[in-house]
C-alpha positions as YAML, in Angstrom:
chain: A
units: angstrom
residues:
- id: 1
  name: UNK
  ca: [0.00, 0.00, 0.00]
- id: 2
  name: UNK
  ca: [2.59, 2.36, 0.63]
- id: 3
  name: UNK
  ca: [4.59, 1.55, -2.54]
- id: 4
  name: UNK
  ca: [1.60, 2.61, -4.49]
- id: 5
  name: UNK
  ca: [0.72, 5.78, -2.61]
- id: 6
  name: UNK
  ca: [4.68, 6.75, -3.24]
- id: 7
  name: UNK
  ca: [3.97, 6.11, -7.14]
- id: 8
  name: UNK
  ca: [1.04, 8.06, -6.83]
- id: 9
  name: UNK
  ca: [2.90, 10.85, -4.93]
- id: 10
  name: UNK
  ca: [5.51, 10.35, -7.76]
- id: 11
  name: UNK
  ca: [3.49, 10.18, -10.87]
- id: 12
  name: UNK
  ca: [1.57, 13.87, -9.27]
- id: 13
  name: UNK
  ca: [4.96, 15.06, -8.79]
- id: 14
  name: UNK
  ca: [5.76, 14.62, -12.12]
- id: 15
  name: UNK
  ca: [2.78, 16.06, -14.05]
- id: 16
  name: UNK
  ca: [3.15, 18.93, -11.43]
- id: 17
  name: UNK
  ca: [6.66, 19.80, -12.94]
- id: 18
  name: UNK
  ca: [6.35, 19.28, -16.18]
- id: 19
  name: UNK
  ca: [3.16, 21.47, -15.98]
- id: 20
  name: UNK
  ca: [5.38, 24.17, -14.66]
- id: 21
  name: UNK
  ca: [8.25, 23.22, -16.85]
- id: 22
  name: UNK
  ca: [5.73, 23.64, -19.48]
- id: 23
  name: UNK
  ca: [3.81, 26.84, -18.45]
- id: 24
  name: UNK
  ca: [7.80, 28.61, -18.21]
- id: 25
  name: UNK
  ca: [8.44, 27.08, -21.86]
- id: 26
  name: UNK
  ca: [5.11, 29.12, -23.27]
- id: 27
  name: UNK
  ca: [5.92, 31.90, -21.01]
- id: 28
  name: UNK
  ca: [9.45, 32.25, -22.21]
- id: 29
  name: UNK
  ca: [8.37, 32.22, -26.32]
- id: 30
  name: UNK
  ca: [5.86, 34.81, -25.58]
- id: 31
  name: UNK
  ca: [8.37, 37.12, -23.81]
- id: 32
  name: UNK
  ca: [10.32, 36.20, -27.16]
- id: 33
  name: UNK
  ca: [7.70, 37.51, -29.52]
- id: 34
  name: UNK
  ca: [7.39, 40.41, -27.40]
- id: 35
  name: UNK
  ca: [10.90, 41.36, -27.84]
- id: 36
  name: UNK
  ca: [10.96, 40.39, -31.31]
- id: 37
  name: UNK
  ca: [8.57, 43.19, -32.11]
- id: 38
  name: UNK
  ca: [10.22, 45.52, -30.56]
- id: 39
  name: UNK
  ca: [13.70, 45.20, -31.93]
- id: 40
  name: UNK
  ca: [11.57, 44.95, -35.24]
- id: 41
  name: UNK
  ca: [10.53, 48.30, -34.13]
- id: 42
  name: UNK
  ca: [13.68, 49.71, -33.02]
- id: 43
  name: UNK
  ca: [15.75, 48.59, -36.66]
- id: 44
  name: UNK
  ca: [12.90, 50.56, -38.15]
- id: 45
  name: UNK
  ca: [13.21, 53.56, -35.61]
- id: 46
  name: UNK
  ca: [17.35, 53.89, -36.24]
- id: 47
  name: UNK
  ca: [16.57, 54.56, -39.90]
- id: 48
  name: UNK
  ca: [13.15, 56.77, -39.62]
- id: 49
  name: UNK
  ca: [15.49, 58.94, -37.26]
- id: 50
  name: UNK
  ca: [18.63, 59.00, -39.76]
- id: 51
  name: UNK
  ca: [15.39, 59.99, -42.74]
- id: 52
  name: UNK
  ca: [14.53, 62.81, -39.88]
- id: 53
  name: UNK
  ca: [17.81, 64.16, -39.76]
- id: 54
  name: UNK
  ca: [17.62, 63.80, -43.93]
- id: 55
  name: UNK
  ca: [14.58, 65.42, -43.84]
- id: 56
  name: UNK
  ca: [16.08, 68.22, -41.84]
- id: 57
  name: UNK
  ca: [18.59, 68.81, -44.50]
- id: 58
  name: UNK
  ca: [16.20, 68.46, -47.84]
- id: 59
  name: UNK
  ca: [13.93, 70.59, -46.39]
- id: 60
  name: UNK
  ca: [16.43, 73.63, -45.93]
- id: 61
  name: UNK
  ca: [18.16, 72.44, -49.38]
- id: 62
  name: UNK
  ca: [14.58, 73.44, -50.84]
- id: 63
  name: UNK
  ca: [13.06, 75.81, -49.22]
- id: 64
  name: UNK
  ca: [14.28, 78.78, -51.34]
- id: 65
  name: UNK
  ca: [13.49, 76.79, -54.61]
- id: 66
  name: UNK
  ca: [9.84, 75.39, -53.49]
- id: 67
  name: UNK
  ca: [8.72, 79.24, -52.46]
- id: 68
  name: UNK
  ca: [5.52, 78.46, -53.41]
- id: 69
  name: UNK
  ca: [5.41, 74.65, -51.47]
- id: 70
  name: UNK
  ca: [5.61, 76.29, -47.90]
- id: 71
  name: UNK
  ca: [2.21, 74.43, -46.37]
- id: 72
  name: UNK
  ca: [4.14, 70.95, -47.71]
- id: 73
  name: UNK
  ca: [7.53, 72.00, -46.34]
- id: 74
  name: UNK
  ca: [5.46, 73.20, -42.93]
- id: 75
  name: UNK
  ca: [3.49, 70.03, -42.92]
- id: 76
  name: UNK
  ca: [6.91, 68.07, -43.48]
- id: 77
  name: UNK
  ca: [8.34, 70.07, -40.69]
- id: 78
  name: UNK
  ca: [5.56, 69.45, -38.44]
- id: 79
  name: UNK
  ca: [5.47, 65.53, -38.96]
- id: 80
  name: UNK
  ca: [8.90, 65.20, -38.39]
- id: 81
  name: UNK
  ca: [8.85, 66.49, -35.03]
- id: 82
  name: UNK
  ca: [5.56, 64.70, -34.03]
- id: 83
  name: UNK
  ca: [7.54, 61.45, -34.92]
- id: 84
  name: UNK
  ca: [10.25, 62.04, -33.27]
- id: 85
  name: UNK
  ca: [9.02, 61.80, -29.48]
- id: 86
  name: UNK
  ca: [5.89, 58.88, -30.61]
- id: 87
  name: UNK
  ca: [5.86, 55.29, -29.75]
- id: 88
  name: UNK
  ca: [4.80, 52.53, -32.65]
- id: 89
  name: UNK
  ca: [1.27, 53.66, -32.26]
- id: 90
  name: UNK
  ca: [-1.29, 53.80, -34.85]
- id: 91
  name: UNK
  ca: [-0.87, 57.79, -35.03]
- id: 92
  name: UNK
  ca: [3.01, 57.47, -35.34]
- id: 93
  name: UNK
  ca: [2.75, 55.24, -38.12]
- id: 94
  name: UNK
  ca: [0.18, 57.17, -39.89]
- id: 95
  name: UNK
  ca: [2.77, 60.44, -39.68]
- id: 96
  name: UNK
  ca: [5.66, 57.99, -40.85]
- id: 97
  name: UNK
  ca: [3.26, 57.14, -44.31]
- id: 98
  name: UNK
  ca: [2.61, 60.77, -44.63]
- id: 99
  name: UNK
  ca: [6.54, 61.91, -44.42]
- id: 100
  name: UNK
  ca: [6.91, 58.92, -47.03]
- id: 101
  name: UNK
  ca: [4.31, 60.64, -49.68]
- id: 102
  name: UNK
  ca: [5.11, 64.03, -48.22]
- id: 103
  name: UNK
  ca: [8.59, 63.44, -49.47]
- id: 104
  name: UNK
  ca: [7.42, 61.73, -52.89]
- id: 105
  name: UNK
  ca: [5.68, 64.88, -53.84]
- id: 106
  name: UNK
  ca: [8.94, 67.47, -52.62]
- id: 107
  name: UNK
  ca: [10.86, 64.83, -55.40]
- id: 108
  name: UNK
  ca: [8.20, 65.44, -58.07]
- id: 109
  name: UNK
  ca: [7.90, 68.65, -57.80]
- id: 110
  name: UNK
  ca: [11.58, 69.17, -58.00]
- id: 111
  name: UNK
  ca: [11.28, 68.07, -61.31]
- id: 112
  name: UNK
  ca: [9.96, 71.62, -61.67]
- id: 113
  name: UNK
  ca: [12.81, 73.46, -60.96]
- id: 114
  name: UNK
  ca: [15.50, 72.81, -63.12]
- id: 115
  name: UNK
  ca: [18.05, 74.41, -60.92]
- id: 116
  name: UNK
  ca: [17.02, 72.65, -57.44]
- id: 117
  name: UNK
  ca: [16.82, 69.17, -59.68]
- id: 118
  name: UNK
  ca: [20.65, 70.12, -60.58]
- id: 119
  name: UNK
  ca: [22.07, 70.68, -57.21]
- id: 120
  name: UNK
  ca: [24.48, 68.77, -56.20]
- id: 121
  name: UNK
  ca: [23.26, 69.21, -52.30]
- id: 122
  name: UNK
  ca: [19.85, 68.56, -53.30]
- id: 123
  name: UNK
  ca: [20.95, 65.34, -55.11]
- id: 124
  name: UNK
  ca: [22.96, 63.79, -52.56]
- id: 125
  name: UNK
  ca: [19.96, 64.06, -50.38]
- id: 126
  name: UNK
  ca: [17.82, 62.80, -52.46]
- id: 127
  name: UNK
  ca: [19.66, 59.85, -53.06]
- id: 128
  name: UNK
  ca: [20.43, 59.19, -49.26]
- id: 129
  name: UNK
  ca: [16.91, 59.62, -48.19]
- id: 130
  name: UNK
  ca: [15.66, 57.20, -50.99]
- id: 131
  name: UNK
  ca: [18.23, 54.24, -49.95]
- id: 132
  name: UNK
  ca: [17.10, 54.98, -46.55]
- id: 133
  name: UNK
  ca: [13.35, 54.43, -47.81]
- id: 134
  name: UNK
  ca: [14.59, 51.38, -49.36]
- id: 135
  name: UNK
  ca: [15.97, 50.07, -46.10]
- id: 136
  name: UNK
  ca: [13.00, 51.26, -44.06]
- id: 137
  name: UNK
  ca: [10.52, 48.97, -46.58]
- id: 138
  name: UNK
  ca: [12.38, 46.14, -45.87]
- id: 139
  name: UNK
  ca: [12.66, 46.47, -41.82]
- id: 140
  name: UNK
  ca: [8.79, 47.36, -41.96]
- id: 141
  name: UNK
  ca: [8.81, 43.83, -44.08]
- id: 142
  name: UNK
  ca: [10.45, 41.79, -40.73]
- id: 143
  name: UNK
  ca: [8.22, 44.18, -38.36]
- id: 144
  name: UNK
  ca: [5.37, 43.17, -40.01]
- id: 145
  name: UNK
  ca: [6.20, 39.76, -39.66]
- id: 146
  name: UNK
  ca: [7.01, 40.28, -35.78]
- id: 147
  name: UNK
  ca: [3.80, 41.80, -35.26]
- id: 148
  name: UNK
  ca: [1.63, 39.02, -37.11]
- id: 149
  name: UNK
  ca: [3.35, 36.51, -34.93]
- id: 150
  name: UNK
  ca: [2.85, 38.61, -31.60]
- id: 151
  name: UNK
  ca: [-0.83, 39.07, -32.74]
- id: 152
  name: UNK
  ca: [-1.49, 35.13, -33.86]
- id: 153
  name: UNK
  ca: [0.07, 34.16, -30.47]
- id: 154
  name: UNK
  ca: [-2.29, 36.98, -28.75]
- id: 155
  name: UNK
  ca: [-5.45, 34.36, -29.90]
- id: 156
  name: UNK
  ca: [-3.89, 31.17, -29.31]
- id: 157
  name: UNK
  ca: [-4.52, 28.61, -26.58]
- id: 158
  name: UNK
  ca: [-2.95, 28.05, -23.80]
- id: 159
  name: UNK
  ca: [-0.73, 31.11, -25.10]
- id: 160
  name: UNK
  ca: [-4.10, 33.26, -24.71]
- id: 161
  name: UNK
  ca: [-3.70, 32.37, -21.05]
- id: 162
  name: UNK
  ca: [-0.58, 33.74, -20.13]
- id: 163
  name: UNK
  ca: [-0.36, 36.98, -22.65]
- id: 164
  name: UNK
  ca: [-0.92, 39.43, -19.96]
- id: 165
  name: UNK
  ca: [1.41, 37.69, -17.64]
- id: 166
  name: UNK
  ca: [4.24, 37.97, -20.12]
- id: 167
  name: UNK
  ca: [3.26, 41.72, -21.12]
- id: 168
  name: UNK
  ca: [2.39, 41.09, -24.71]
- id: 169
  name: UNK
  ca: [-0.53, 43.19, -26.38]
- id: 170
  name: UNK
  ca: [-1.94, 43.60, -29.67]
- id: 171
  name: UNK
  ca: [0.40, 45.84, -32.18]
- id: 172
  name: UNK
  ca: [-0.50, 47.52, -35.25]
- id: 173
  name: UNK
  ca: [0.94, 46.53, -38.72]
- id: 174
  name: UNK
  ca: [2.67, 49.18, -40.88]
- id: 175
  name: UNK
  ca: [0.09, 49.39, -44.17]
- id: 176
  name: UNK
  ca: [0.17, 51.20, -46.79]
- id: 177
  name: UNK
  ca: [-1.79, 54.21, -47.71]
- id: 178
  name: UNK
  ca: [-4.46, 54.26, -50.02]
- id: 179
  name: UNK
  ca: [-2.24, 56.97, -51.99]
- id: 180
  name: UNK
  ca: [0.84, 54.18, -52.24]
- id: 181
  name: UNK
  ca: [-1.58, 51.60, -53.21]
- id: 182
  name: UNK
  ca: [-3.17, 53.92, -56.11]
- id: 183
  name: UNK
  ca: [-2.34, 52.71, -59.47]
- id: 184
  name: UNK
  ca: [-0.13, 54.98, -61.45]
- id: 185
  name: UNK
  ca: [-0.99, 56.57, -64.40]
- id: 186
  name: UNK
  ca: [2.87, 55.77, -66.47]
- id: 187
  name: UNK
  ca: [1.63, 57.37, -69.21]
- id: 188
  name: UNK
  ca: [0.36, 60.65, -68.09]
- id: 189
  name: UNK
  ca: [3.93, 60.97, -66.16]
- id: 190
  name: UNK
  ca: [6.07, 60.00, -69.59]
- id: 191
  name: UNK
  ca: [4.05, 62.98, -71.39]
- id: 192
  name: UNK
  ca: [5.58, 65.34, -69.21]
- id: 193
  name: UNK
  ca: [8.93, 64.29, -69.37]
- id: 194
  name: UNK
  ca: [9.06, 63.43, -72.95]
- id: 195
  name: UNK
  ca: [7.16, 67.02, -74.00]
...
């Protein structure tokens, strides 16, 4: 009798730890994800600060060309220093897709001003802040796939259970505008560059 009370003893013993050793297995991937997102966040955040500092620059590069573009270069301005102090919130991401068209049209409309287009300043900018656009696509790319992951594991069971306990929440993907998803119109462009 007492053999088989100390294998029941055992065999509770057992399931008790490898419960545990299994609720500190799910607990440590969730912290995981968590963290995953936000170093996905943060790669994305090094460049959107060195495209600030860019921005800085191109704006003062064009503000005595683009006279007549103050409310962009004042909206540009303006978005710029609202991203600069926001956390990955769904109003901070917002201002990050309006720098990215903001900037689009300040490149278009250079093609304007044959002197600004020319610069060599203006250039150089243009070129940095359009490989650092290139970059930022691609860490929005692994964010996205952070975030899907944090939000799938938000909904699953038994990780569902212990979500609050290791701090994760649900995080907004980066999307893109209904401007950047607009078809473009290749010929109207090629008329007024090949008139």
């Amino acid at each position: 009798m007492l053999g088989l009370v100390l294998t029941l003893v055992f065999v509770v013993l057992l399931v008790v730890i490898g419960a545990v050793a299994y609720a500190a297995s799910v607990y440590n991937s969730l912290v995981q994800v968590k963290n995953n997102v936000d170093q996905a966040w943060s790669n994305i955040d090094v460049l959107l600060k060195q495209r600030a500092d860019e921005l800085g620059k191109l704006i003062d590069a064009v503000k005595a060309y683009l006279g007549y573009e103050r409310d962009l270069l004042t909206r540009l301005t303006t978005l710029r220093s609202q991203v600069a102090r926001g956390v990955p919130d769904e109003s901070r991401l917002a201002a990050e897709r309006e720098i990215s068209a903001g900037m689009g049209r300040v490149f278009a409309l250079a093609e304007s001003y044959p002197e600004l287009k020319s610069s060599s300043n203006f250039l150089e900018l243009q070129r940095r802040i359009t490989g650092l656009e290139e970059q930022i696509a691609h860490r929005r790319e692994f964010y996205n796939d952070a975030v899907n992951i944090n939000n799938v594991r938000l909904e699953q069971f038994p990780d569902r259970l212990m979500v609050a306990t290791a701090g994760l929440r649900q995080r907004p993907l980066f999307e893109a505008t209904a401007e950047e998803r607009a078809d473009v119109d290749v010929g109207a462009r090629l008329k007024g560059v090949l008139a």
